[in-house]
N, C-alpha and C positions, 0 to 999 in steps of 0.2 A: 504494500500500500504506500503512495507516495503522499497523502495528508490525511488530518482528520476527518477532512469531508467525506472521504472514503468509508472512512469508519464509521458516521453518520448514516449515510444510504444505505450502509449492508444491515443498521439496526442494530448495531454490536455498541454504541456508544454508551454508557453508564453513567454519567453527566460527571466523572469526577475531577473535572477543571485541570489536571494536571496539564494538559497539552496547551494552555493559556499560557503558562508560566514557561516554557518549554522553547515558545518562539521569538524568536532574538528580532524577528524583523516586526513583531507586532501584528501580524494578519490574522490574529483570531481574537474575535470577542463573542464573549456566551451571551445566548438568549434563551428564554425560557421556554420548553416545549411543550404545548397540553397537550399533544399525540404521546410523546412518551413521557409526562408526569416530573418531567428533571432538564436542569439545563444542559444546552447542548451548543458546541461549538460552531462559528460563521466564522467563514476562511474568506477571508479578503480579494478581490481579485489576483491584488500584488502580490499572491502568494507564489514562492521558488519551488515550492513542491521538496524540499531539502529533507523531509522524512523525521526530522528533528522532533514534532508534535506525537508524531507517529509509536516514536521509542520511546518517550513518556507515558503511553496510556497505559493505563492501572489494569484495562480489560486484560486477565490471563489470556482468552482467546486469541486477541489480536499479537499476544507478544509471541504466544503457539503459532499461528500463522507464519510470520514476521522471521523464526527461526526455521520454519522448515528448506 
């Protein structure tokens, strides 16, 4: 996966804001979801795709993914 937005759409996102903190260029700000009950990351146009957000998330899933 090249951003959170990724992890977003597949529905794997668990709102735990780690990947806010994560981006040195600033392209993510959380908004609050009522589809899935938690906030959830918006990727900026100006985002590098640099994967940085990606290796912060807290989901086991995605870091299983990530390492296969």
């Amino acid at each position: 996966m090249k951003s959170v937005k990724e992890i977003v759409e597949t529905g794997m996102c668990e709102g735990c804001c780690e990947c806010l903190g994560a981006c040195s260029r600033n392209c993510i700000s959380m908004i609050y979801s009522l589809e899935s009950g938690h906030p959830i990351p918006y990727v900026a146009s100006d985002c590098i795709e640099c994967g940085e957000c990606v290796k912060a998330c807290g989901n086991r899933q995605v870091q299983k993914a990530e390492n296969l």
